[in-house]
VEXFIMAR-573095 format. One line per 8 residues: number of its first residue (from 1); for each residue x, y, z of N, C-alpha, C. Coordinates in steps of 0.001 Angstrom, whole numbers, plus 500000, padded with zeros to 6 digits. Layout:
N
NUM	X:Y:Z:X:Y:Z:X:Y:Z; ...
END
This chain:
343
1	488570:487153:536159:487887:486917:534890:488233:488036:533907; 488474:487433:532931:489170:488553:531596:487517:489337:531244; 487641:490558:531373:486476:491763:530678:486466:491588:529207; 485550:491485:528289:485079:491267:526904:486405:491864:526268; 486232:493128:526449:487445:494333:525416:489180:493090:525499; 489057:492689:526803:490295:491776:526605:490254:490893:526276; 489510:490035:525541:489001:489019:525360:489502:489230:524226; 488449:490414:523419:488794:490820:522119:490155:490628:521461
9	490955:491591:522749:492472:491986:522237:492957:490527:522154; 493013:489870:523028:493704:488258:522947:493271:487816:521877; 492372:487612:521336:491643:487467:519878:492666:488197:518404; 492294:489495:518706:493200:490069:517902:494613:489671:517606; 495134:490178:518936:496745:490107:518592:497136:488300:518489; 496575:487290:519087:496772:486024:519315:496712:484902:518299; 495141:485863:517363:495159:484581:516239:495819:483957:515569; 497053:484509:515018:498175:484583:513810:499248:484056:514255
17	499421:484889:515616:501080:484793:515685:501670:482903:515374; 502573:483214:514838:503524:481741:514808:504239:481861:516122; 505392:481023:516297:505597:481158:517505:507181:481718:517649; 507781:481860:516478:509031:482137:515989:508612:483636:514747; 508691:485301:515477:508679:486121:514147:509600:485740:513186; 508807:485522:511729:509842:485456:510846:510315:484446:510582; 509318:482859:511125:509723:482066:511448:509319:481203:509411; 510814:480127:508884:510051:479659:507393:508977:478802:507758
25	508176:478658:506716:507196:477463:506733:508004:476066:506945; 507067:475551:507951:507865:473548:508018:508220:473083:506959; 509023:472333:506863:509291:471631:505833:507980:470982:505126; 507236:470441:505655:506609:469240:505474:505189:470367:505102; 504348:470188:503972:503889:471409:503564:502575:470727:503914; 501801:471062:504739:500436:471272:505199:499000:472278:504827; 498097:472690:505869:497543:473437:505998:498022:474684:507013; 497554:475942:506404:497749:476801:507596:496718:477481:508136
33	496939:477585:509708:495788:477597:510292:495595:479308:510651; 494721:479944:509913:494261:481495:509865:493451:481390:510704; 492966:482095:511855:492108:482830:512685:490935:481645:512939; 491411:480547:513040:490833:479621:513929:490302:478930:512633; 490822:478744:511347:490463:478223:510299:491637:477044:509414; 491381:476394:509297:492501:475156:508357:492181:475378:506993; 493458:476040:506232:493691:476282:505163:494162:475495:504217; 493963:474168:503779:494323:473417:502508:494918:473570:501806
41	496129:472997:501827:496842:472995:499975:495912:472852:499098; 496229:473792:498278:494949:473865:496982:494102:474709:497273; 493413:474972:498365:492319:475644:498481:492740:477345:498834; 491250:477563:499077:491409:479321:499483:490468:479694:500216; 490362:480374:501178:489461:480993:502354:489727:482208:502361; 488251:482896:503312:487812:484299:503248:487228:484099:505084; 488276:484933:505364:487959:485298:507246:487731:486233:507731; 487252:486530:508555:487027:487591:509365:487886:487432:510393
49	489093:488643:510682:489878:488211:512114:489190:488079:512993; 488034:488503:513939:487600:488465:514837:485845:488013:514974; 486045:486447:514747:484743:485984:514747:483330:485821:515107; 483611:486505:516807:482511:487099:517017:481805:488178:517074; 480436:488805:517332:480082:489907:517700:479820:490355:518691; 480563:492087:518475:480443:492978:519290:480746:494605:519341; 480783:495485:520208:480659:497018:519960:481966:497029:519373; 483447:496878:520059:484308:497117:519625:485140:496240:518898
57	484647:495004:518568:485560:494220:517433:484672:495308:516274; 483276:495580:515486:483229:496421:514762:484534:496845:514275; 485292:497766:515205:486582:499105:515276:487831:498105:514533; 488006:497295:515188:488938:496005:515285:488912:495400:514102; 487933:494626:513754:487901:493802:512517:488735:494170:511171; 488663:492826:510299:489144:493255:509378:488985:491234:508332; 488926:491519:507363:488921:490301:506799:490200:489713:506101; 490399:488574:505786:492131:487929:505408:491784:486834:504352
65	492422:487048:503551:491841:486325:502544:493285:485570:502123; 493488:483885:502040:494476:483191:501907:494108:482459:501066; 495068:482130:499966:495156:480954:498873:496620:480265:499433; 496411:479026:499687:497394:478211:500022:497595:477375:498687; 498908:477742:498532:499371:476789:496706:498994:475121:497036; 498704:474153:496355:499120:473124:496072:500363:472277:496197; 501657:473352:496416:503067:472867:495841:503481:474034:497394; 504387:473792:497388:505068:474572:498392:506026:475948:498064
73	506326:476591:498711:506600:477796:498171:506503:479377:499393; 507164:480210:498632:507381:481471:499521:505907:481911:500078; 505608:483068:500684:504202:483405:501231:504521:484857:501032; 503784:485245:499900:503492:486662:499599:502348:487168:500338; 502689:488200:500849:501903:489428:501602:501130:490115:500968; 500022:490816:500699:499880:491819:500178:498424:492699:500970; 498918:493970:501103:498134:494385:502051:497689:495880:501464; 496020:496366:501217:495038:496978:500755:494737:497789:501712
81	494298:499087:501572:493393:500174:502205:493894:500469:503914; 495152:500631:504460:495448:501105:505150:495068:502593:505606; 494766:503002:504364:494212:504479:504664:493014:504110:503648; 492148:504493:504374:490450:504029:504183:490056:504345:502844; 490526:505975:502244:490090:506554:500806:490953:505797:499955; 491769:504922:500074:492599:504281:498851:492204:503064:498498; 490477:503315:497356:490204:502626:497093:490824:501741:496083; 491432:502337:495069:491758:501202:493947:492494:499992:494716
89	493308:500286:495509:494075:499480:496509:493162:498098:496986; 492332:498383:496935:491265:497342:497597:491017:496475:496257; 490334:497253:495518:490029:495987:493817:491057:495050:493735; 492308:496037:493983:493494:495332:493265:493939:494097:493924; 493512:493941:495222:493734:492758:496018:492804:491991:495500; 491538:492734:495521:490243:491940:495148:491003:490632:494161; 490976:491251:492643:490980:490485:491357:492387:489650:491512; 493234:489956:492248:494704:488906:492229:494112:487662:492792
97	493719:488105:494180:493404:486913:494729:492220:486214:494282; 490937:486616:493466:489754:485628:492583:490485:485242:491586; 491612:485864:491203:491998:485333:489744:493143:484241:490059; 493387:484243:491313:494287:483139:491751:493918:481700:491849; 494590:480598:490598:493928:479047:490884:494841:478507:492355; 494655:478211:493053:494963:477179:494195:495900:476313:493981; 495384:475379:492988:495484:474133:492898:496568:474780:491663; 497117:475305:491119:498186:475982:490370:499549:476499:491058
105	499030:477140:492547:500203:477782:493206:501271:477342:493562; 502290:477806:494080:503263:477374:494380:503555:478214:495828; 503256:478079:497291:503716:478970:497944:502050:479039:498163; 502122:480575:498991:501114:481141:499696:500791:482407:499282; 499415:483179:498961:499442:484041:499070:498359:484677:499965; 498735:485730:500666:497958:485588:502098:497765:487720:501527; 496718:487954:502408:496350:488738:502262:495326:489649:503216; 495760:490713:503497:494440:491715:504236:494205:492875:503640
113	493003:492582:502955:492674:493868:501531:491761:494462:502364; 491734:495116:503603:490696:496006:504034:491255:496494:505803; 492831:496544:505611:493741:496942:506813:492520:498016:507637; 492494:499099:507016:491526:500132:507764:490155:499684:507069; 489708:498785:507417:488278:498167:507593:487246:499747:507577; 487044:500002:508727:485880:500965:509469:486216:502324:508592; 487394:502849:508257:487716:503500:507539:487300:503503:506040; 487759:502833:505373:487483:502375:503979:485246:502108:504345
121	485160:501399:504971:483577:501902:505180:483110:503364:505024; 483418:504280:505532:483381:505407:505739:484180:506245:505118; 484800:505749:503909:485420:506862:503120:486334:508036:503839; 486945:507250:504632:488272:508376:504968:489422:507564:505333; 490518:508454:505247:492074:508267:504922:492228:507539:506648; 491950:508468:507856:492132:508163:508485:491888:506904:509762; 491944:506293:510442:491368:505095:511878:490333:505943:512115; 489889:505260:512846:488421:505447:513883:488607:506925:515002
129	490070:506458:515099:490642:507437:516598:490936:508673:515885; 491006:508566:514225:491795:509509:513802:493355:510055:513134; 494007:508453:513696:495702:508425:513722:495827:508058:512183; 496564:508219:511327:497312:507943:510624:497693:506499:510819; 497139:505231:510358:498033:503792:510767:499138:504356:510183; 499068:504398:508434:501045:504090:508100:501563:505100:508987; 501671:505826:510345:502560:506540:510722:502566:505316:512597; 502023:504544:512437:501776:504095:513590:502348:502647:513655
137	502745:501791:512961:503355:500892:512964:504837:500886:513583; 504995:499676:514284:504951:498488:514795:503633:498328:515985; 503185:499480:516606:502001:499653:517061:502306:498981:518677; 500990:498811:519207:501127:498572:520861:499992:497555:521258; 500224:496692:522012:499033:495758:522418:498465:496550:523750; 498939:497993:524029:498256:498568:525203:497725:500173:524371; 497628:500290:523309:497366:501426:522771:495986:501570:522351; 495928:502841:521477:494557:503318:520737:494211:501737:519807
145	492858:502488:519165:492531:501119:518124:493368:501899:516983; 493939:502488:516755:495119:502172:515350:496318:501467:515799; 496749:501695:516877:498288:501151:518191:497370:499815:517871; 496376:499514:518358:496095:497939:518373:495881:497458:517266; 495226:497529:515790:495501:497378:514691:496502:496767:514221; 497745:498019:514427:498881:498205:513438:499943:497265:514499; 499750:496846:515867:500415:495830:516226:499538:494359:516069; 498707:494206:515556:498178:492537:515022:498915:492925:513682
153	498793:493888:512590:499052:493495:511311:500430:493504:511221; 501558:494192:512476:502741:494091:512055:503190:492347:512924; 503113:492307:513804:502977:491002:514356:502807:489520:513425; 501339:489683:512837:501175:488565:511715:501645:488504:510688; 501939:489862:510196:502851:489887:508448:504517:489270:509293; 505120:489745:510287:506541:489363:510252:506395:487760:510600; 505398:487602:510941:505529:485923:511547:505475:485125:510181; 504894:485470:509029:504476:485143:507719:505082:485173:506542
161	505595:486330:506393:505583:486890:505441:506810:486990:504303; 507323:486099:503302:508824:486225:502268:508858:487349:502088; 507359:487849:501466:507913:489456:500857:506632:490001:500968; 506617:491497:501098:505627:492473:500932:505351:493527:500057; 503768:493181:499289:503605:494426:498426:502158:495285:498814; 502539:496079:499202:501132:497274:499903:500571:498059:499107; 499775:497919:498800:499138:498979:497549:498210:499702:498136; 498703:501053:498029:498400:502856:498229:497765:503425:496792
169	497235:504394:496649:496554:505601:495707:497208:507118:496068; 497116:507827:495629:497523:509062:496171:496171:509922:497655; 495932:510764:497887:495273:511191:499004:495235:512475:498817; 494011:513103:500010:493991:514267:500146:493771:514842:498839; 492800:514726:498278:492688:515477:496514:493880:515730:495801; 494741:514275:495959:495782:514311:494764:496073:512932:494477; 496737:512961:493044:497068:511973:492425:498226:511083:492276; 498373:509731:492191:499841:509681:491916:500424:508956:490353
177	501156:509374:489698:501670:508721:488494:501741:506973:488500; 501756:505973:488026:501760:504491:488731:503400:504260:489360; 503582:504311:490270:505104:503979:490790:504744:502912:491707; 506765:502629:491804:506625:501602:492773:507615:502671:493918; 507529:502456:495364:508347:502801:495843:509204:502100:496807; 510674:502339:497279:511204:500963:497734:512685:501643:498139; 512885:501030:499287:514506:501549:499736:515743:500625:498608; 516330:501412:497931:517430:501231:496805:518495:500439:497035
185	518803:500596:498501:519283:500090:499388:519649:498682:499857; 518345:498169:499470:517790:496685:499861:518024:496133:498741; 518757:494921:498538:518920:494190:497184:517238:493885:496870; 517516:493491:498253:515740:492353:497769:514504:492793:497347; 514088:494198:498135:513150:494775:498106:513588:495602:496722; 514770:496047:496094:514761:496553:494700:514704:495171:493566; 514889:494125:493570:514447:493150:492705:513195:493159:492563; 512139:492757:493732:511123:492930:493903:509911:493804:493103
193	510895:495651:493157:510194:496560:492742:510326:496452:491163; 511602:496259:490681:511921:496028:489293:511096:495150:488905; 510997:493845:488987:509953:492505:488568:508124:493033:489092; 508236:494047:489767:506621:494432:489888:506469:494961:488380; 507209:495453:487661:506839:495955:486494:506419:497120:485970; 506083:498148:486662:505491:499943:486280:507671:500194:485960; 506957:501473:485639:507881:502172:484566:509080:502984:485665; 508220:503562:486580:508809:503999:487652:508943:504045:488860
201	510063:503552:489454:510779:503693:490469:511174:504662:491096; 510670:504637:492742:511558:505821:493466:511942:505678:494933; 513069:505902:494874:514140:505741:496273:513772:506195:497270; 513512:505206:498428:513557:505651:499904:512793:504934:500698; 513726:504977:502132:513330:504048:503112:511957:503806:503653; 511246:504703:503582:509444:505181:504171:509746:505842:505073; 508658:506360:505735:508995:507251:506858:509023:506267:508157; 509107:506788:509416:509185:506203:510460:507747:505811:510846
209	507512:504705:511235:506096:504474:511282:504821:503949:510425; 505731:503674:509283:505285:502945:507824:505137:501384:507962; 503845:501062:507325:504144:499713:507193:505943:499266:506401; 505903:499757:504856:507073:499142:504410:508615:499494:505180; 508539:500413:506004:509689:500981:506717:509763:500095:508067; 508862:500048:508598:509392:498859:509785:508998:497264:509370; 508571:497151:508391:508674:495696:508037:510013:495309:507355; 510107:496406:506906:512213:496240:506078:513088:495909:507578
217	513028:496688:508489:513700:496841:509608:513420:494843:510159; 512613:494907:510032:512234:493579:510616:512639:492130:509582; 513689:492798:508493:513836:491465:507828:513360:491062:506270; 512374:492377:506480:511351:491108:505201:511459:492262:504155; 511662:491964:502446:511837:493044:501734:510713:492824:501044; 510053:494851:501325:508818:495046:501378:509058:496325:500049; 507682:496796:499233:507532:497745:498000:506050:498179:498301; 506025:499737:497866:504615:500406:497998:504365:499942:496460
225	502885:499853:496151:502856:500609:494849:501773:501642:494640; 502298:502574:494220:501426:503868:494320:500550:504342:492933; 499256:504281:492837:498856:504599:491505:497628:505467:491613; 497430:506489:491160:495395:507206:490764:495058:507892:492343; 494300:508173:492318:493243:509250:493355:492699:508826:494206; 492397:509211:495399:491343:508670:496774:490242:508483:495748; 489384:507646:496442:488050:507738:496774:487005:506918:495249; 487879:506613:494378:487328:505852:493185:488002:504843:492774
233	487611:504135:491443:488178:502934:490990:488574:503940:489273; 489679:503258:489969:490980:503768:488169:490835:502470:487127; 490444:502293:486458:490536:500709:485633:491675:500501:485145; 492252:501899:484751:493952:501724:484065:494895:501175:485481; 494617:502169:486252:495781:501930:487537:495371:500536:488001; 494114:499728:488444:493869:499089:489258:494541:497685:487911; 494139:497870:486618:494476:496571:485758:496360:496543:486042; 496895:497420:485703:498320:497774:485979:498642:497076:487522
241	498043:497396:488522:498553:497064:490054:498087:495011:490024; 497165:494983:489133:496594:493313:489551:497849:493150:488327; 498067:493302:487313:499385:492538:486722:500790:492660:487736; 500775:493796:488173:502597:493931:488587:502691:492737:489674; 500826:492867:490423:501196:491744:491847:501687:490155:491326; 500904:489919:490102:501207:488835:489619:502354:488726:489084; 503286:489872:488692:504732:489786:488186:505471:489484:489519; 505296:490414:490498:505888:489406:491592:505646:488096:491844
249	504449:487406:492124:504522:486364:492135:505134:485154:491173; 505381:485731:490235:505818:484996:489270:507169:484791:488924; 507723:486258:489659:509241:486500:490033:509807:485682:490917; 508586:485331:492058:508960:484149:493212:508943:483060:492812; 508754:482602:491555:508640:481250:491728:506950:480643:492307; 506166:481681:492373:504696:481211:492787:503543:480745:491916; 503607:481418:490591:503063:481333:489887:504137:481616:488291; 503184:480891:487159:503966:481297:485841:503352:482174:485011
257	504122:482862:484238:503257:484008:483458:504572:483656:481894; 503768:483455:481034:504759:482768:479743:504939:484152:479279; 506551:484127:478667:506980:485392:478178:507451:486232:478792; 506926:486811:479961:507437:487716:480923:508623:488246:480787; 508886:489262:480553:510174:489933:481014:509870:490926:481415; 510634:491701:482670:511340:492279:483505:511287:493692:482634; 510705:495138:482975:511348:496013:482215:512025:496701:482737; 512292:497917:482081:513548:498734:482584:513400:500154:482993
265	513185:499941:484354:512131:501303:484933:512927:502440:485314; 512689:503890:484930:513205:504698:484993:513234:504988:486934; 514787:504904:487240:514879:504802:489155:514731:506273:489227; 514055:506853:489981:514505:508504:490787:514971:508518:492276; 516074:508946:492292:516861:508555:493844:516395:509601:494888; 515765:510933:494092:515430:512291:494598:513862:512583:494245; 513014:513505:495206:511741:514055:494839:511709:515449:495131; 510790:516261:494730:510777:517537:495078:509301:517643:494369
273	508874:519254:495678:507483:519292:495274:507844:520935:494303; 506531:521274:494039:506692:522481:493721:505280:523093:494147; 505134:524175:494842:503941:524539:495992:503512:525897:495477; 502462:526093:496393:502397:527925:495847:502791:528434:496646; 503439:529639:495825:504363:530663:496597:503563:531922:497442; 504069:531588:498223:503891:532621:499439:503146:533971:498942; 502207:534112:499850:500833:535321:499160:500554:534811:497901; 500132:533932:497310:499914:533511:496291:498583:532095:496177
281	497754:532121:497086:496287:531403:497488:495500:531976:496095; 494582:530655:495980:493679:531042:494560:492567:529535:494336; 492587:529961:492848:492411:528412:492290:493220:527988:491715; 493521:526515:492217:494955:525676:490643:494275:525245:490228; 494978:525711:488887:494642:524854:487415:496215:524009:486875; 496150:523528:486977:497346:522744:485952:497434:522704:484661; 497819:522711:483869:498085:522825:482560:499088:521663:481706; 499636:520525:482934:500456:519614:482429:499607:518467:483153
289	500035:517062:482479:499529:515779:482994:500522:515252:483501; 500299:514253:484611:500912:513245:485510:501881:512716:484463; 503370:512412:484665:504536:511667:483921:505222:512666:482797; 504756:513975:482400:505099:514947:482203:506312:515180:482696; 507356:515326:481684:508822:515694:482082:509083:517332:481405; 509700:517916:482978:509549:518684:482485:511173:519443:482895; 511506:521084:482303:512951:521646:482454:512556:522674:483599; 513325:523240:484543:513568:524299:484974:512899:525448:484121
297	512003:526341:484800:511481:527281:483958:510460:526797:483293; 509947:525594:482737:508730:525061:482275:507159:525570:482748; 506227:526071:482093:505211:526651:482589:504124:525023:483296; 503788:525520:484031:502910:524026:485016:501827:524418:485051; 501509:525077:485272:499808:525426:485821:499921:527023:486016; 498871:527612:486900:498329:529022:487293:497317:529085:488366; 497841:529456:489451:496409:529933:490054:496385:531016:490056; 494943:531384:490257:493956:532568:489868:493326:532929:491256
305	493840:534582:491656:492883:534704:493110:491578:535241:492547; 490470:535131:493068:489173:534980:492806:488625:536099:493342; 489537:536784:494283:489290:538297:494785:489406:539058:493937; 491021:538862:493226:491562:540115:492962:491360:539668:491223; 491304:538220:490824:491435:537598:489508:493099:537907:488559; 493950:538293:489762:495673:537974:489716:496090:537063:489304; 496528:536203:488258:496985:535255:488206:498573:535250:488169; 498845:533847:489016:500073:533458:489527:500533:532451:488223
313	501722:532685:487479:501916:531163:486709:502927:530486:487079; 502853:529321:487183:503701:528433:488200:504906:527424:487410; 505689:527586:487402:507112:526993:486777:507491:526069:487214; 508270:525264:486895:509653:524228:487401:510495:524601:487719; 510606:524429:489417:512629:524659:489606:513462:523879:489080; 512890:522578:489055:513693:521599:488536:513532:521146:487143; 514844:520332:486696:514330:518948:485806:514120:518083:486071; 512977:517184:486026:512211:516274:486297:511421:515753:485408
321	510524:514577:486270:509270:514072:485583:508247:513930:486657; 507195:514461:486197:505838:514437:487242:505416:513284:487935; 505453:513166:488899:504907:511667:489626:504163:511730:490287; 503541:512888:490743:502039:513348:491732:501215:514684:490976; 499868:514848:491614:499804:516255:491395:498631:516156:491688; 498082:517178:492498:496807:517865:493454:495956:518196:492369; 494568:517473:492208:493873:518096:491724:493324:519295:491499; 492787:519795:490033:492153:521545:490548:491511:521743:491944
329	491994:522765:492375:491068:522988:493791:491420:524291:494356; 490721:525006:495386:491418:526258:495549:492823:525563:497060; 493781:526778:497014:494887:526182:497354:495334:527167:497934; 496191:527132:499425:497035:528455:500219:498234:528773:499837; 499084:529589:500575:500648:529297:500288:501067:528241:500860; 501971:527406:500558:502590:526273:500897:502047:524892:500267; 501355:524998:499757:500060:523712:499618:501328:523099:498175; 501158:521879:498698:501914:521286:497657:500861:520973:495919
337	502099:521097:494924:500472:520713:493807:501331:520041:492908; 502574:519970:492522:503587:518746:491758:504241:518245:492581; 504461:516837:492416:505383:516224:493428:506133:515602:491930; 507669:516094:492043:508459:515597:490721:509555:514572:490834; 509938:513525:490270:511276:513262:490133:511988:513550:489464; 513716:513742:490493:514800:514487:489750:515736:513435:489425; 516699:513993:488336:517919:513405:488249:518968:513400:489350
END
């Protein structure tokens, strides 16, 4: 007799899968069946992966929210709050998908705006266990609850999924400029990032253990978009992230948006931080704003030690333009506080 906890996991990892990863939708355009639910052309549903109760689905859970078009069509991904403090990430799924008509679509748009569930409850970056998901993907059906997580969500997005857009915030008391990010590499996944629409673009594969880095590996061309601060709602960033999702969709062929064009986003192929220098702990202050381009030698900020009231003033090695930056806060040596793009 299977013990509850396995019960669970069969639950988890089982609901979704198709039976072919990566497999297209049938020809013949139906309903699709989410977590023990029949999804209607035209219509839209709100699930809970794991329908019943208990101690450790709590850990497990997570909700999926699908609009199945009317008309047939690609199946956009889009996936929210992997790391628990990245709230705007969450609205931004929110308002795409309420503002999505059904009976208008073309295609699918499928969705899990609350990846780190228990996390995002609890206002932190990290799982339950502690792990980092984006460093934990493709994940394990014999692992921790982030290993078990991050193998249902990589499992069901590749069985699903035309294309992927993941929307992140910056972390750890810092900010990020609105970017998209995306391996340069990939025809598909750079069309993608271009037709999302923000201004800037920046090069690179993800790290090992990323949702968009092993979902590329697996086929499917995937884009971060990165905008505003842990732990609040940005109205600028979050209105910006619910248009770009809809510029993708509209790029697919899923939906129409009259007028639309495509702009012309400044790419950065390179990043670099600029940190405090060694014996040099205090308070930062910054003195420049996010998208701030700046020269070699450019004054940035100052920290101030609070012992000695020394102040450090902090320059540009590079030429660049600002695309991150650590809020005031007190800060050690090494602590990153601009994150720039270079030419």
């Amino acid at each position: 007799m299977k013990t509850r906890s396995m019960h669970l996991l069969l639950i988890l990892l089982g609901t979704f899968v198709c039976p072919v990863a990566g497999a297209a939708e049938p020809a013949a355009w139906g309903a699709m069946e989410v977590a023990g639910n029949s999804v209607e052309p035209g219509t839209k549903g709100r699930f809970p992966v794991i329908s019943e109760r208990g101690f450790e689905a709590s850990y497990l859970n997570m909700p999926v929210y699908v609009a199945r078009g009317a008309k047939a069509g690609p199946t956009l991904c889009v996936t929210a709050a992997i790391h628990g403090d990245e709230t705007n990430s969450v609205e931004i799924a929110r308002r795409v998908f309420a503002e999505t008509d059904a009976t208008k679509l073309s295609g699918t748009l499928y969705m899990l705006p609350f990846v780190n569930a228990d996390g995002f409850r609890n206002r932190k970056r990290e799982m339950t266990d502690g792990r980092d998901l984006n460093r934990t993907f493709p994940g394990s059906a014999n692992g921790s609850v982030a290993s078990l997580v991050a193998n249902f969500v990589f499992t069901d997005l590749t069985s699903r999924c035309t294309a992927l857009v993941d929307l992140h915030t910056g972390s750890n008391l810092r900010s990020n400029y609105p970017q998209i990010r995306v391996d340069l590499e990939n025809e598909a996944a750079r069309e993608l990032a271009v037709h999302f629409g923000v201004s800037m673009i920046l090069g690179g594969g993800g790290p090992d253990g990323s949702l968009r880095g092993e979902i590329l590996k697996a086929g499917i061309p995937a884009i971060i978009y990165e905008a505003g601060g842990p732990l609040l709602f940005q109205e600028e960033e979050v209105a910006r992230g619910t248009e770009g999702v809809r510029n993708v969709m509209h790029y697919l062929g899923m939906a129409e948006i009259p007028g639309y064009e495509p702009p012309h986003p400044k790419i950065y192929e390179k990043t670099r931080w600029v940190r405090v220098p060694r014996g040099h702990g205090g308070f930062f202050f910054p003195e420049l704003t996010m998208g701030a381009i700046v020269k070699e030698g450019t004054r940035m900020g100052y920290v101030v030690d609070p012992v000695t009231d020394e102040v450090h003033v902090l320059t540009s090695q590079y030429d660049g333009q600002i695309i991150g930056m650590t809020l005031p806060q007190p800060v050690l040596s090494g602590y990153p506080l601009f994150h720039l793009g270079v030419e």
